[in-house]
MIRONU-121323 format. One record per residue: residue in three letters; chain; x, y, z of N, C-alpha, C in turn. Coordinates in nm, 4 decimals, padded with zeros to 6 digits. Layout:
N
+------+-------+----------+----------+----------+----------+----------+----------+----------+----------+----------+
: resn : chain :      n_X :      n_Y :      n_Z :     ca_X :     ca_Y :     ca_Z :      c_X :      c_Y :      c_Z :
+------+-------+----------+----------+----------+----------+----------+----------+----------+----------+----------+
:  Ala :     A :        X :        Y :        Z :        X :        Y :        Z :        X :        Y :        Z :
...
+------+-------+----------+----------+----------+----------+----------+----------+----------+----------+----------+
END
This chain:
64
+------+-------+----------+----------+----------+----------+----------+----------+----------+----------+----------+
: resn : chain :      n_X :      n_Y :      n_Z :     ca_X :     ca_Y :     ca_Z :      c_X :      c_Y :      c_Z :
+------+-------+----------+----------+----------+----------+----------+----------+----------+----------+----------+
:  Unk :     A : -02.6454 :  00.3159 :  00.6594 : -02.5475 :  00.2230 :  00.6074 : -02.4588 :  00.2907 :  00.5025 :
:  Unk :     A : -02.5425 :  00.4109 :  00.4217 : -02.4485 :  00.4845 :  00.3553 : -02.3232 :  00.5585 :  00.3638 :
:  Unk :     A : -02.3424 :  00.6148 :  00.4824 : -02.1837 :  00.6602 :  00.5856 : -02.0834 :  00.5796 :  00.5811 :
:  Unk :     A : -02.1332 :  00.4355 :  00.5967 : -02.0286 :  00.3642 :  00.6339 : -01.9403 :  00.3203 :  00.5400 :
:  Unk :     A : -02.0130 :  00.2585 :  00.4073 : -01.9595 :  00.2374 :  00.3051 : -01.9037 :  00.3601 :  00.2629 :
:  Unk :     A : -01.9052 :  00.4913 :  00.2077 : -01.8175 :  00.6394 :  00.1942 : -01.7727 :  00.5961 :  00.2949 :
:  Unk :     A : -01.7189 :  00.5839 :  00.4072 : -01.6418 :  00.5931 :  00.4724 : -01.4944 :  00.5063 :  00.4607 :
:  Unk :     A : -01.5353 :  00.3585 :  00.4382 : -01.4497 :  00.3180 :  00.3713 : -01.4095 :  00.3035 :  00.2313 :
:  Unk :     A : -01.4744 :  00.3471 :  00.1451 : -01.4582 :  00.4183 :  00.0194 : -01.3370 :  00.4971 :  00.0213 :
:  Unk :     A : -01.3394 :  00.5936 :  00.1211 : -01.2171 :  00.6592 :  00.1689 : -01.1429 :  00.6296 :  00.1938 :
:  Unk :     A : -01.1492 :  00.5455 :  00.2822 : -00.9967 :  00.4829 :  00.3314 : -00.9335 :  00.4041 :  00.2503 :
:  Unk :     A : -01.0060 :  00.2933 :  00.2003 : -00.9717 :  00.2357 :  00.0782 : -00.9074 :  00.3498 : -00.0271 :
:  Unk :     A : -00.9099 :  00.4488 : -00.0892 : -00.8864 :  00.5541 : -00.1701 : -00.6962 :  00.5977 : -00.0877 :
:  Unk :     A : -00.7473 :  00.5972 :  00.0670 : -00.6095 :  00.6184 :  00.1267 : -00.5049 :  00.5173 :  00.1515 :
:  Unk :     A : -00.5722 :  00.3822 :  00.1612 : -00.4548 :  00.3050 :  00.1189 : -00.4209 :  00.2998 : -00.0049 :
:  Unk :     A : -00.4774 :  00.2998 : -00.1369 : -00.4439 :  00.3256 : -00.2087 : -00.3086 :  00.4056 : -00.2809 :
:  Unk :     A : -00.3618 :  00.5464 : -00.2057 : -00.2473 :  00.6116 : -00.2262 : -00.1404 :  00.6308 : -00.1409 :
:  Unk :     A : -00.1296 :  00.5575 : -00.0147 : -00.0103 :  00.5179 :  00.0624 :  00.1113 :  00.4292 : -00.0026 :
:  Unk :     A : -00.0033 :  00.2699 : -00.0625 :  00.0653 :  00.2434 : -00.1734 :  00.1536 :  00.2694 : -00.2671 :
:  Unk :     A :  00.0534 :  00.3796 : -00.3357 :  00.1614 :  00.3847 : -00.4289 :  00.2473 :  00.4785 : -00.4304 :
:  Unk :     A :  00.2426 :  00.6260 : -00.2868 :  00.3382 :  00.6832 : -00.2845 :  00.4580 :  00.5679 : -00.2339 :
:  Unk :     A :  00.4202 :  00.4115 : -00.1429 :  00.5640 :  00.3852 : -00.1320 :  00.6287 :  00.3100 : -00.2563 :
:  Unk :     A :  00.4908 :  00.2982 : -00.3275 :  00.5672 :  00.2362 : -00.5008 :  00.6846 :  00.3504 : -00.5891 :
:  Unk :     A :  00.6281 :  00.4501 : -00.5682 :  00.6875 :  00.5135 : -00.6549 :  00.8540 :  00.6120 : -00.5140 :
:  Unk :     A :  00.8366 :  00.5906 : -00.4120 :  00.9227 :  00.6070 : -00.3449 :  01.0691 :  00.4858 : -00.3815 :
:  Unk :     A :  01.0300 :  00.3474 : -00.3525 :  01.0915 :  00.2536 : -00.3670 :  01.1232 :  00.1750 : -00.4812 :
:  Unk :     A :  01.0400 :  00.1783 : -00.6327 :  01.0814 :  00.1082 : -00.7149 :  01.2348 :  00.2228 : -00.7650 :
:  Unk :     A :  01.2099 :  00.3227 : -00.7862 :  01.3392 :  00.3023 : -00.8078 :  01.4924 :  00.2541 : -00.7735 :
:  Unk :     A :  01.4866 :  00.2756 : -00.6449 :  01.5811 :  00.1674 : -00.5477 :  01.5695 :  00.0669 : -00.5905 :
:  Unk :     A :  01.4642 : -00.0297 : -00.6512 :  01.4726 : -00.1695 : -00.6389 :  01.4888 : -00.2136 : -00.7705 :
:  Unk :     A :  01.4774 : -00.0858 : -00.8533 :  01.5108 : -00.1394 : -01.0222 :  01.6682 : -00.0627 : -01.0602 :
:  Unk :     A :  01.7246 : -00.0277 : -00.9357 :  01.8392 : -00.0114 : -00.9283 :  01.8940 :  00.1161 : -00.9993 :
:  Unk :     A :  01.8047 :  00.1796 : -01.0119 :  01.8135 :  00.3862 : -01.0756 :  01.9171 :  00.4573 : -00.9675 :
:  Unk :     A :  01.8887 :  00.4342 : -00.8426 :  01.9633 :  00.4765 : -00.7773 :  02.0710 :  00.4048 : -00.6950 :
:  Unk :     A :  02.1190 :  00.4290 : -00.5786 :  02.2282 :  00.3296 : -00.5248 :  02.1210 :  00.3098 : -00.4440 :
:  Unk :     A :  02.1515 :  00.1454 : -00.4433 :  02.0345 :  00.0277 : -00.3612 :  02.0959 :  00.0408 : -00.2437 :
:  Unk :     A :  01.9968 :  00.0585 : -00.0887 :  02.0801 :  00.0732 :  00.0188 :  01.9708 : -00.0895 :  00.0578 :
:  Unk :     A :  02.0842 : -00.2026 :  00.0678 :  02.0585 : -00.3177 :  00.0865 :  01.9281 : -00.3047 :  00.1929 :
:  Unk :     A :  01.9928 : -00.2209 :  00.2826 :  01.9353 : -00.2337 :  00.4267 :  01.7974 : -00.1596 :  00.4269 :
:  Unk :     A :  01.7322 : -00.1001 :  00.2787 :  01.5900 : -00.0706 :  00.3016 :  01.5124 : -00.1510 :  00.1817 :
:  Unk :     A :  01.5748 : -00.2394 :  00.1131 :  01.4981 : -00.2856 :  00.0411 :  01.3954 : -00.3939 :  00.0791 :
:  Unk :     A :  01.4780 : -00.4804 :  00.1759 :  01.3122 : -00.5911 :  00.2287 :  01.2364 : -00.5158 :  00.3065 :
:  Unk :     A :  01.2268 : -00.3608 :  00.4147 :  01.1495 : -00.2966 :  00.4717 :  01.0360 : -00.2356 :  00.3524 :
:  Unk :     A :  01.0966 : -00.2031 :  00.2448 :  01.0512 : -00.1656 :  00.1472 :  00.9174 : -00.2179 :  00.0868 :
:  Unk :     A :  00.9719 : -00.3231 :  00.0908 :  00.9042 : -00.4582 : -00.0109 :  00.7888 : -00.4827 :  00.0931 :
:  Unk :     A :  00.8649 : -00.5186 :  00.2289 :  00.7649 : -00.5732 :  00.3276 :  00.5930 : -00.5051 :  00.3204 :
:  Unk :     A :  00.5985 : -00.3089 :  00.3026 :  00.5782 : -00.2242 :  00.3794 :  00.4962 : -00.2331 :  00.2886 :
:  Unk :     A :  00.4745 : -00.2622 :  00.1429 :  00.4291 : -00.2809 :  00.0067 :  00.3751 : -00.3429 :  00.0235 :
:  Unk :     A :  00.3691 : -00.5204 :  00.0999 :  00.3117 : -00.6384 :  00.0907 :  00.2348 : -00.6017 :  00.2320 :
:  Unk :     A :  00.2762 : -00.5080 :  00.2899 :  00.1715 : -00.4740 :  00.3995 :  00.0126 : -00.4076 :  00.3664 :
:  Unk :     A :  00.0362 : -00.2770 :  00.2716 : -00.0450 : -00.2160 :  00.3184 : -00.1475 : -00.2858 :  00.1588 :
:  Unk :     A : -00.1054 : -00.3823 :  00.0419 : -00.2012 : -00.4665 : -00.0007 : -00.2736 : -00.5320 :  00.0128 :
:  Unk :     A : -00.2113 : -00.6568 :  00.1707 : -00.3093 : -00.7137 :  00.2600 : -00.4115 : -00.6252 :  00.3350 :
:  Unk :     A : -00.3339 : -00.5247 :  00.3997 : -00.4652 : -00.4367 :  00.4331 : -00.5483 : -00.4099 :  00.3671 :
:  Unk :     A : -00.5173 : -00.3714 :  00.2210 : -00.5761 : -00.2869 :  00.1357 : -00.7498 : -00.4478 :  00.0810 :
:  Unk :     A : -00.6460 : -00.5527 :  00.1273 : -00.7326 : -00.6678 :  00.0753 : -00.8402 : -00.6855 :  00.1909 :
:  Unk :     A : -00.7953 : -00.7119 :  00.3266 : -00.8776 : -00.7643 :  00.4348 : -00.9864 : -00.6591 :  00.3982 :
:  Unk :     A : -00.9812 : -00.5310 :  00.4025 : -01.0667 : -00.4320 :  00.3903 : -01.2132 : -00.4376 :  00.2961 :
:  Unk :     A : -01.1179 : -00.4978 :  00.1261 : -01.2199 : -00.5189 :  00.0379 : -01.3089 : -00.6763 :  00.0832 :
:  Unk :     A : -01.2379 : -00.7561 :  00.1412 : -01.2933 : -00.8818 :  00.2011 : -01.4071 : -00.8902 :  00.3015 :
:  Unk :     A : -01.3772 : -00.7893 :  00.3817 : -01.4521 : -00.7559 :  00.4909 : -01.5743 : -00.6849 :  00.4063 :
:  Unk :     A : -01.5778 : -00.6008 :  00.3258 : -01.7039 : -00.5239 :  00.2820 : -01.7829 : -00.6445 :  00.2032 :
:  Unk :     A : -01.7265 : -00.7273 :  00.1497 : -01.8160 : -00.8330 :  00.0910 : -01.9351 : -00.9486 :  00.1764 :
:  Unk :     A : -01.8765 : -00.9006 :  00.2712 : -01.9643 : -00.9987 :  00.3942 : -02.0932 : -00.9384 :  00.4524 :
+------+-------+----------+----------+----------+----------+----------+----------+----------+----------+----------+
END
């Protein structure tokens, strides 16, 4: 059972940092540092609110 949990230990660790490379990719676009290209900011946002739910179902699922 120990594998499994390290295993998602890991992955969890890799969404993590998928996260926040697209945090730190996109907040500046969205706090307006650079020129805002309209057309990637809700992909942006979306892609953010994506991989948190993942990042959640994941911790949800290990509690069961």
């Amino acid at each position: 059972m120990a594998p499994f949990y390290i295993k998602i230990a890991v992955s969890l660790l890799m969404l993590l940092a998928a996260f926040v490379g697209e945090l730190m990719h996109g907040l500046p676009r969205l706090l307006g540092l650079m020129n805002v290209d309209r057309e990637n900011v809700i992909p942006t946002a979306l892609g953010l609110i994506n991989l948190s739910l993942a990042e959640n179902y994941m911790e949800f699922s290990l509690r069961r």
